[in-house]
N, C-alpha and C positions, 0 to 999 in steps of 0.2 A: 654538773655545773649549774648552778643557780640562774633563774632568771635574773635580768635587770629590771628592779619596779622602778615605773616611772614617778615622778613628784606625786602627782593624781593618787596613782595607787599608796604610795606612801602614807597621803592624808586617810585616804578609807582605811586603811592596814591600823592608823593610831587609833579613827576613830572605834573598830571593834574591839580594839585594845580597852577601851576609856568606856567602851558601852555607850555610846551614843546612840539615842534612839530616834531622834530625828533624821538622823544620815541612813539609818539601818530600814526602817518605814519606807523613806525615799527609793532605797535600792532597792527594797520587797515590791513595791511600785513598778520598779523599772524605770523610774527617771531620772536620767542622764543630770549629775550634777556637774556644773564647773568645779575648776580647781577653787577658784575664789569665793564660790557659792562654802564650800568646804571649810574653806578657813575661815570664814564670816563665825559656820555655827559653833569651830572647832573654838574661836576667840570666845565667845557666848557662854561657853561650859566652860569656859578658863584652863584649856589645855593648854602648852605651852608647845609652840613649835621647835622642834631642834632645828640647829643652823645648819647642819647636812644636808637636812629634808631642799630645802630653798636653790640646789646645787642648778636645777633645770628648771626653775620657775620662770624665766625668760623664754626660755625654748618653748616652756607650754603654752604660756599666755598671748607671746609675742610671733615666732616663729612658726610654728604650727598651722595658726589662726590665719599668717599671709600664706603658706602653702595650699592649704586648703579651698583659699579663694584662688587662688592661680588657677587651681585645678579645679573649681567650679565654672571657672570663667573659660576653661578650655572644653570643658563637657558639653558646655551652652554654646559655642561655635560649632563643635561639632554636631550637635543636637540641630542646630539651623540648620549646618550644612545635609546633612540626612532628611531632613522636612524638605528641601527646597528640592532634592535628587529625589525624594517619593512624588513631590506637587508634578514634577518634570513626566515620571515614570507614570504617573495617572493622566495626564495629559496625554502621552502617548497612548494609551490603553485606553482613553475613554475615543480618540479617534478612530482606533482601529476596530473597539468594538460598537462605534455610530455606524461605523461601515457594515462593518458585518452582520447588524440589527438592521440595518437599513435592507441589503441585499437580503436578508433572512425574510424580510416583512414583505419584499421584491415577489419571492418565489413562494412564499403562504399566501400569496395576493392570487399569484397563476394558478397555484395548486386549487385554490379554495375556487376561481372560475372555470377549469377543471370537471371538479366533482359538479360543480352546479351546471354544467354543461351534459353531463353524464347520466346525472339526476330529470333532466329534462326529456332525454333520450331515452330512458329508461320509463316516463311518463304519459310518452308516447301512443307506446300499444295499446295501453289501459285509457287513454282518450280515445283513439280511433277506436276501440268494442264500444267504449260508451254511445260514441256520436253514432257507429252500426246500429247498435242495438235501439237506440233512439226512433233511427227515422226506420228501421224494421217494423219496431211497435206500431209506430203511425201509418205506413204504407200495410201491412199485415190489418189494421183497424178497418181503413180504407178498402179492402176488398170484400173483408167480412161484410162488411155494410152493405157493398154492392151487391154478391152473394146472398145476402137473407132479404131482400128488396125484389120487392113481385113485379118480374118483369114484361109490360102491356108486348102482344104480338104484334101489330100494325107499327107501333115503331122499330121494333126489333126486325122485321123484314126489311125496312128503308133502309137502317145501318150497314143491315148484310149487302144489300145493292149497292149501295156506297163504296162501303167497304171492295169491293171487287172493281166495281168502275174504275174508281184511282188506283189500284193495283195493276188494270191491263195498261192504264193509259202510259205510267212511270216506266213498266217495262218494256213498253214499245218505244218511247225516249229513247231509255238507255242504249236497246240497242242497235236503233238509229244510229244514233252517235257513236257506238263503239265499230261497228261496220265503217259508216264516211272517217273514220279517224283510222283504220287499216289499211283501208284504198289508199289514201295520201301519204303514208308511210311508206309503202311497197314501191309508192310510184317513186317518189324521193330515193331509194335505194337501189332502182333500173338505173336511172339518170347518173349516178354517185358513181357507177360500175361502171359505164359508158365511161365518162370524161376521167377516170384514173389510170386505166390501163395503156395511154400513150406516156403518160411521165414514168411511171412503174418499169415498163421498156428499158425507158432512156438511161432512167438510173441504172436499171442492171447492167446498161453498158458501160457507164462511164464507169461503174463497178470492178467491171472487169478487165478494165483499160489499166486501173488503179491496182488491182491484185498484183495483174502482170507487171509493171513498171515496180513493185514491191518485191516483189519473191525471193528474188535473187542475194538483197541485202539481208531477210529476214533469218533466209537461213544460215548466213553465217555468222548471226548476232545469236541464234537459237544454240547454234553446236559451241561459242564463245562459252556462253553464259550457262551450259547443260553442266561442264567440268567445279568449277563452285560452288552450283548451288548441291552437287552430288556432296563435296567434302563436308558444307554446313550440315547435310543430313545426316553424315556419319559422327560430325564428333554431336553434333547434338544427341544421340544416342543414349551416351553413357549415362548421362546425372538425371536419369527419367525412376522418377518418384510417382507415378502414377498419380498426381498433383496439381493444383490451379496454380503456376506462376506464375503471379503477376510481377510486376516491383521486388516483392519480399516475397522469397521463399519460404512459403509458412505452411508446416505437415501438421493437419487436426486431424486426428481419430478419433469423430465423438462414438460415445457409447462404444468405444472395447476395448478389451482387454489384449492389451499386448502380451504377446508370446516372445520369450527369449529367444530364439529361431527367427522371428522378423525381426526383433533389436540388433542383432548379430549380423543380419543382412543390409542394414540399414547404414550400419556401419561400415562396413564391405562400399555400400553405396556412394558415401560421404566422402572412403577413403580417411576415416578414423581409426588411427595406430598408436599405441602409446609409445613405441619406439621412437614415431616421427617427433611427439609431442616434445619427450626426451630431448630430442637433440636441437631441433627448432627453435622450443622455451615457446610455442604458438598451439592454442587450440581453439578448437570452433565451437560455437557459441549454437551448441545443440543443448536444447533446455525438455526433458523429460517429467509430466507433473506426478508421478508415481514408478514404481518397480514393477518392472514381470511378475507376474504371480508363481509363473513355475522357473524363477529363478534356481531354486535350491536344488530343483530336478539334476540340473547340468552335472553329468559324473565329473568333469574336470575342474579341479581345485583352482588350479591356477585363472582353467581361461573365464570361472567367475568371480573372483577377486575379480581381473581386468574389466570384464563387463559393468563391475560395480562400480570401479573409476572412473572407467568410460564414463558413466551417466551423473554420477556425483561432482566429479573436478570443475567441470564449465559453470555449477551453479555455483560453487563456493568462488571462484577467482569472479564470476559477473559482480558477486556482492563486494568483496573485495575493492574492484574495481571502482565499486560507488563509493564505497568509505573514500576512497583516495584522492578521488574527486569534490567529494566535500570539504577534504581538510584541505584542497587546494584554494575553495571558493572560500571556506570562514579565513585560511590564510588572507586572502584580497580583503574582504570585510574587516577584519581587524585591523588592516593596517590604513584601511581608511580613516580619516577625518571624520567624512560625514557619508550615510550612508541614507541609502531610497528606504520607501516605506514596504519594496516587497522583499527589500535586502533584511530589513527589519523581521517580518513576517518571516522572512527563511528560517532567521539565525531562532527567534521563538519556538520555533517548528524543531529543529535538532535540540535547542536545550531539553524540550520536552520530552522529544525523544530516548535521548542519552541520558535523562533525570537528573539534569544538571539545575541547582538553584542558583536563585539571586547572579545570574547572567554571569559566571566565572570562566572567562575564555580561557584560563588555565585548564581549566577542569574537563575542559570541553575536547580543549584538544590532545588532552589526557584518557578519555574513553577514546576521543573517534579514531580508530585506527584499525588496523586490517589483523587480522586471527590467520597465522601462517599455516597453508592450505596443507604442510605434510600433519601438523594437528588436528587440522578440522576433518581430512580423511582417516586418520586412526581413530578418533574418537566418533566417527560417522560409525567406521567399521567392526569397533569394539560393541555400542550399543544398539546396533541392529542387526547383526549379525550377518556381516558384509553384503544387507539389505535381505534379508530372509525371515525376519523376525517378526509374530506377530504384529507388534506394533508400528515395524515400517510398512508393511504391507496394507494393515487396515486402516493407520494413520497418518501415515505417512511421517512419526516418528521415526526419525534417522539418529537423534542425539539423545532420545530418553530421559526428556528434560520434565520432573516433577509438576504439577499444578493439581490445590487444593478447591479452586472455585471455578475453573476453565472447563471446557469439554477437552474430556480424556477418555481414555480406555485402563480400564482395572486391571492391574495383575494378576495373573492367575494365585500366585502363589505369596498374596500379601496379608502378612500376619494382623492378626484380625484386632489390634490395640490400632492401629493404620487406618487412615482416610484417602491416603493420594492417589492418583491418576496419572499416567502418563497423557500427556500431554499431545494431542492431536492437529494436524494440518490439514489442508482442501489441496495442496500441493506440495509437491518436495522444496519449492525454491523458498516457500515460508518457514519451510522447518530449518532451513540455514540460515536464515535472514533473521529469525528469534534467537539460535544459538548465541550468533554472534553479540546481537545487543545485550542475552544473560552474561556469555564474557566479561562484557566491555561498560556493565553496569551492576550490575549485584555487587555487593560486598565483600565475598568472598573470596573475590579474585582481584585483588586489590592488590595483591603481590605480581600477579601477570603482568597488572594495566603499569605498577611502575618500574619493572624489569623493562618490557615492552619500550618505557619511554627512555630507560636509562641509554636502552640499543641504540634507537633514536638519535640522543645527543651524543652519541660517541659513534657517530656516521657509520654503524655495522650492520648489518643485514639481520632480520628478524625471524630468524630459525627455531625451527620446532624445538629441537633437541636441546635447544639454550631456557626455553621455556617449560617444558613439560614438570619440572620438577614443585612448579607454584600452582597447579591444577589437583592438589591434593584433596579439596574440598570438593569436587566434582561429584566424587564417589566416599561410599563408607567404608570403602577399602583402603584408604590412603594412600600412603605411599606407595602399595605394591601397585596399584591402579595405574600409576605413572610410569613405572619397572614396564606395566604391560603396555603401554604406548610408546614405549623409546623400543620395545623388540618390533613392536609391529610397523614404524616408522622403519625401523632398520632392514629387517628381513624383506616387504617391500620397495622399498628405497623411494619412497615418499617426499626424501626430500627435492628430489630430481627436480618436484612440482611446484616449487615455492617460488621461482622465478617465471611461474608458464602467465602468458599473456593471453587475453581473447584476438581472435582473429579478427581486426576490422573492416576489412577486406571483404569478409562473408557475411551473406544475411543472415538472420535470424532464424531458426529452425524451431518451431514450439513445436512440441511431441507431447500430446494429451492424450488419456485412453477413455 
């Protein structure tokens, strides 16, 4: 099917017909002729226009000409209206960054009196040797002088007499005075003995007047009060962590290394079971910053999977917990009108976060959303080897999550055309806390994030096993990668944990090694 030429095209189309070389120059140029420009040169060389050609000469001259202003006159509104929402958004940004220049210049002002305070301290010792060393020189001068100066004997006798006169005289002062100042002391302390020991009497009697008038009721307030404080000492007993509690029950082990034998007891301690967790849908919010090292030791299959749960489930549902949280507070924010400037600063703070541009609260609440906990434990448990793994151990990689410019730990067994690293953490809770944002931001998983939301709007529950099939990108195993996340979700029953809540109830338990 043939194009349709327009009028336009028709006058060029005759004139390379006729060879015209001034239309043909033009368009070797590249300048746009009109239609009328065209037919000017076309009259010029005495071509003759057919009456066909002429069918749309209206349209090009006339119609066209007013579309195209419509449409420049809507680009230029919208052009304004985008200038006036940038002037708005730099207004906003130049206050919050005078503040933030301000407060910066705040604390470089403290810092910088600080070091000069520091500096002066440090200046110190090296003045006092100086001013030592100074009046050393001069006093050290001063005796040499004295020292090499020939001393006449007839004065030198007079000194030494001198010298010895005011020596017996001051010591016979002194202890003069120290003697008549002992007398009058001693005597003061006869006197003081005397006049005490008739009130001393009296009180011990009315003392005892007081006992006796007492005794009677004391002891059956004593044998009252013996039976509960007995119970408080018995239940208080049990929850003894060998522990400072204050307020907040908080377990720090600096410098050790925990033993799978004290986690296992610890547990026992707590009264952490995953049967309870099961049936409850509640667990306690015991936060672990690494793994036993002789985890793998344990001969029982089963009871370390569970240990592995144990210590993993609380930090993935705590984060959980915050996603949920936040899309509750950007829910309030977005349906405000008008918003404060630290509501402002929040919402900044998560776009950044989540790498969301140009402020798209669609998008936003498109990443922020929770990673279903029976996923985050299979995939915990696939790439660290239900915590035994090199790299959980020395980096507290739990997810085996690549990085080319971060501190990581090299694989043993990477083909030598490779650069990457796994990717390392200071704690376990950050190594879930980055899972989740690669989730819920990389590209890759951009099938998860709008399954995830379809769930969402179709008020269903957000299930590993409805998901696991758009995580193909994860691994360079594909598919089968996924095959091996729905057995391990299944054979553990993982998904038990997808509804489990934190306990609010309970403190806080940080367990460091």
């Amino acid at each position: 099917m043939k194009k349709k030429l327009s009028y336009r095209d028709k006058l060029l189309e005759l004139a390379y017909i006729y060879n015209v070389k001034e239309i043909q120059d033009y368009t070797k140029r590249r300048k746009d002729l009109t239609t009328g420009q065209i037919e000017l040169i076309l009259k010029k060389n005495k071509i003759i226009i057919p009456k066909d050609f002429k069918t749309n000469f209206f349209k090009e001259n006339f119609v066209k000409p007013v579309f195209k202003l419509k449409s420049s006159i809507k680009d230029y509104k919208e052009e304004k209206i985008k200038d006036k929402n940038r002037f708005l958004r730099k207004v906003e940004n130049y206050k919050y960054d005078t503040s933030r220049k301000f407060n910066h210049g705040i604390s470089n002002l403290w810092k910088g009196a600080g070091k000069a305070g520091f500096n002066f301290l440090n200046i110190l010792p090296k003045l006092g040797a100086t001013v030592s060393k100074f009046f050393g020189d001069i006093f050290t001068d001063v005796f040499n002088s004295i020292y090499n100066q020939q001393i006449d004997q007839q004065s030198a006798k007079k000194v030494i007499i001198v010298f010895f006169v005011v020596a017996g005289v001051t010591t016979a002062l002194f202890t003069g005075f120290k003697s008549y100042k002992n007398f009058d002391f001693s005597k003061s302390k006869i006197e003081v003995k005397k006049t005490d020991i008739k009130p001393k009497q009296e009180n011990k009697k009315k003392e005892a007047k007081v006992k006796k008038e007492v005794k009677k009721p004391d002891k059956k307030l004593k044998q009252e009060t013996k039976k509960p404080e007995a119970k408080v000492k018995k239940e208080a007993k049990k929850p003894e962590l060998k522990v400072k509690r204050n307020n907040v029950a908080e377990v720090i082990l600096p410098d050790l290394n925990l033993k799978t034998e004290t986690v296992l007891n610890l547990f026992k301690d707590v009264d952490y079971d995953l049967g309870k967790v099961r049936n409850k849908k509640l667990v306690k919010p015991i936060y672990f910053t690494q793994f036993p090292k002789d985890l793998d030791e344990l001969g029982n299959t089963r009871l370390k999977k569970e240990t592995f749960i144990k210590i993993v489930l609380p930090l993935i549902v705590a984060e959980n917990e915050k996603i949920l949280a936040d899309r509750e507070k950007l829910a309030i924010i977005s349906n405000k009108k008008f918003t404060t400037d630290l509501e402002k600063q929040w919402l900044r703070q998560k776009l950044l976060e989540y790498k969301v541009k140009r402020g798209n609260i669609d998008q936003l609440y498109l990443r922020m959303d929770i990673i279903p906990t029976s996923i985050a434990l299979a995939q915990a448990a696939k790439e660290s080897g239900w915590g035994t793994s090199r790299f959980a151990l020395e980096g507290n990689a739990i997810f085996g999550q690549w990085t080319w410019s971060g501190q990581g730990i090299a694989p043993l067994n990477r083909e030598s055309n490779k650069n990457h690293k796994i990717l390392k953490f200071p704690i376990l809770r950050a190594s879930v806390k980055a899972y989740q944002n690669n989730l819920n931001t990389h590209k890759s998983y951009l099938k998860f994030r709008e399954k995830r939301s379809s769930l969402r709007k179709k008020n269903k529950d957000i299930s590993g096993l409805e998901l696991t099939d758009t995580l193909k990108n994860y691994a360079q195993t594909g598919s089968e990668y996924t095959k091996i996340l729905n057995q391990i979700i299944k054979q553990n029953r993982l998904t038990d944990f997808e509804p489990v809540r934190l306990v609010n109830s309970v403190n806080q338990i940080e367990l460091s090694s």
